[in-house]
C-alpha positions in Angstrom: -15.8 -21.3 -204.8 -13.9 -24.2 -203.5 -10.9 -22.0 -202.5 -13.5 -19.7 -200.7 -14.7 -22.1 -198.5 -11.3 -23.4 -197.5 -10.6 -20.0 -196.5 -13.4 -19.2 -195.0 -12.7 -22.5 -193.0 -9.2 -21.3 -191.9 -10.5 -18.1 -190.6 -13.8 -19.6 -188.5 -10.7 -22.2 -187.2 -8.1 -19.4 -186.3 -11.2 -17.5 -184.6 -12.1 -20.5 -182.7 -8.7 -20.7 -181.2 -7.9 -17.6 -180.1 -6.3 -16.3 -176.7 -9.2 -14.0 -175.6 -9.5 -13.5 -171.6 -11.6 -16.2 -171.6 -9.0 -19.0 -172.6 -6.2 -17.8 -170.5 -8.4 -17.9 -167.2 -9.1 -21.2 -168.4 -5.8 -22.3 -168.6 -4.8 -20.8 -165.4 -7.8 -22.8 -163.5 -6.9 -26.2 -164.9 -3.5 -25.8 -163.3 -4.3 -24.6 -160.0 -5.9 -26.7 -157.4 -9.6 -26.0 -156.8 -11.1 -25.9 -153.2 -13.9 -26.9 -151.1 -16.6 -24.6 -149.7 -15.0 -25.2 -146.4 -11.4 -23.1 -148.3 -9.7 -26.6 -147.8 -8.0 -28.2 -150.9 -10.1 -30.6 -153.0 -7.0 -32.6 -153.9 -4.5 -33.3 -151.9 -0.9 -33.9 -153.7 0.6 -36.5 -151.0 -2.7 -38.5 -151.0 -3.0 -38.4 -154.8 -7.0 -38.9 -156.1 -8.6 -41.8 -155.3 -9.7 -43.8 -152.2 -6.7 -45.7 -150.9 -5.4 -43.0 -148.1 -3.9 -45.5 -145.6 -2.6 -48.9 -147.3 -0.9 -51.5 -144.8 2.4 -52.9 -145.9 4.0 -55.2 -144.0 8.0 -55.6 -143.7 7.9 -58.4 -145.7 6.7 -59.4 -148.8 3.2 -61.4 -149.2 3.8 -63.8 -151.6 0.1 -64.8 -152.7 -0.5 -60.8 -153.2 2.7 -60.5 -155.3 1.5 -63.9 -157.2 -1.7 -62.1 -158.0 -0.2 -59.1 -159.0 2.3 -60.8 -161.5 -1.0 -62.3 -163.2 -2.4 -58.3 -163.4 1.2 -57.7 -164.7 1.5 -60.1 -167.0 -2.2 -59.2 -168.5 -2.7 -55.7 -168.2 0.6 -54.1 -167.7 3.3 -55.9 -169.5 2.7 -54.4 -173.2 3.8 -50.8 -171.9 5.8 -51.4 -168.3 9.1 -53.5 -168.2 10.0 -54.6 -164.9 14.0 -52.8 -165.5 14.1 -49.1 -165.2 13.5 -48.4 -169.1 11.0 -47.2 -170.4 8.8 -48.6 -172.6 5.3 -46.8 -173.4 5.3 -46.1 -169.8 7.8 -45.8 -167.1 9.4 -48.9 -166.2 8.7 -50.3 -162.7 12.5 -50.5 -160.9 12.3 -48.5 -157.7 8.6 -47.6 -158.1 7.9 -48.1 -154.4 10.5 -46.5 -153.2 9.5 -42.6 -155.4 5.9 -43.3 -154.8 4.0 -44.1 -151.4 1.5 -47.2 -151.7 -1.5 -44.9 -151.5 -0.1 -42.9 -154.5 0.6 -46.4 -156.7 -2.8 -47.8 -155.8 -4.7 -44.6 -156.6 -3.1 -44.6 -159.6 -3.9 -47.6 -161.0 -7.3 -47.5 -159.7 -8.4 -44.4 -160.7 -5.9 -43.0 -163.6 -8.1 -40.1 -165.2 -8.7 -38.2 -162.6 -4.2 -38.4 -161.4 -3.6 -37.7 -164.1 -6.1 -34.5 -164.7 -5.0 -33.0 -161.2 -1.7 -35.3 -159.7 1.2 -32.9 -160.6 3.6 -36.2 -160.1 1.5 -38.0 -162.9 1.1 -35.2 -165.0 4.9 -34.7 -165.3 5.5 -38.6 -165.7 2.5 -38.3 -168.9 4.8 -35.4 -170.4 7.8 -37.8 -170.5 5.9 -40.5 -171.8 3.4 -38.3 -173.8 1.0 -41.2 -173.4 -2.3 -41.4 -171.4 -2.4 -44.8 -169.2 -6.0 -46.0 -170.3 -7.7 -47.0 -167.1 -7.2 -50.4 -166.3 -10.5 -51.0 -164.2 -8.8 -53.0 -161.4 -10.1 -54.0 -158.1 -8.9 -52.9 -155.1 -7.4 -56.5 -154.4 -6.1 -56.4 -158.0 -4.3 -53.2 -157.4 -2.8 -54.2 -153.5 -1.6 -57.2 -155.5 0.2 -55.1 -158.5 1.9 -53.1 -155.7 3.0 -55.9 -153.9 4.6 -57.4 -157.1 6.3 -53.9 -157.3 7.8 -54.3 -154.2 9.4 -58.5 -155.2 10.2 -56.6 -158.4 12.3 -53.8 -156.3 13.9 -57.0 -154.1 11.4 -56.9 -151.3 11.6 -60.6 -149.6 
């Protein structure tokens, strides 16, 4: 009886999974971008998801934003992100801010679930890593400060 049920198990499991129509348009929506009533993109890959679509960054660094971003750092960040180019969990910070635009960085951290369900950038950085970033729930001034700390980190003065 016991081996009966086990099988019977398998086969409800195997069913379950299958690659009817139904799962294969699925997969093929999750990949594409979806639009707006209007036929324009609800996601737009250069801006990244999130608020943040015009961040101001002076030439030079601002030292009390990079202080309070090494405090973020040091609490939230350090156990998976080393400041060098290895990785760790996650991708190590070195040259972070020159690959990605502040907007992209700040969205990011702000707002991690939803880059990494529909950023293609993000998505093919959680494939290397094979870790989900758990969102961080940072303030805007929390997350202007981490990026400014990226930039001292990648020699900004």
């Amino acid at each position: 009886m016991k081996k009966l049920a086990i099988i019977f198990s398998a086969a409800v499991f195997v069913a379950a999974c299958g690659t009817g129509a139904g799962a294969d348009t699925k997969a093929e929506t999750d990949t594409k971008t979806t639009a707006t009533d209007n036929g324009n993109p609800s996601y737009d890959p250069k801006r990244g998801e999130g608020k943040f679509n015009n961040v101001e960054v002076g030439a030079t660094l601002d030292a009390a934003m990079a202080a309070t971003g090494e405090k973020v750092y040091g609490v939230k960040c350090s156990s998976c992100h080393k400041l060098t180019d290895e990785k760790l969990v996650g991708p190590g910070w070195k040259g972070v801010t020159s690959r990605r635009t502040p907007e992209w960085v700040m969205n990011f951290v702000t707002n991690t679930d939803e880059m990494l369900n529909k950023d293609p950038a993000a998505q093919a950085q959680l494939e290397i890593c094979l870790v989900r970033m758990p969102n961080q729930n940072l303030a805007d001034a929390d997350a202007r400060g981490l990026y400014e700390f990226m930039r001292k980190n990648d020699g900004v003065k």
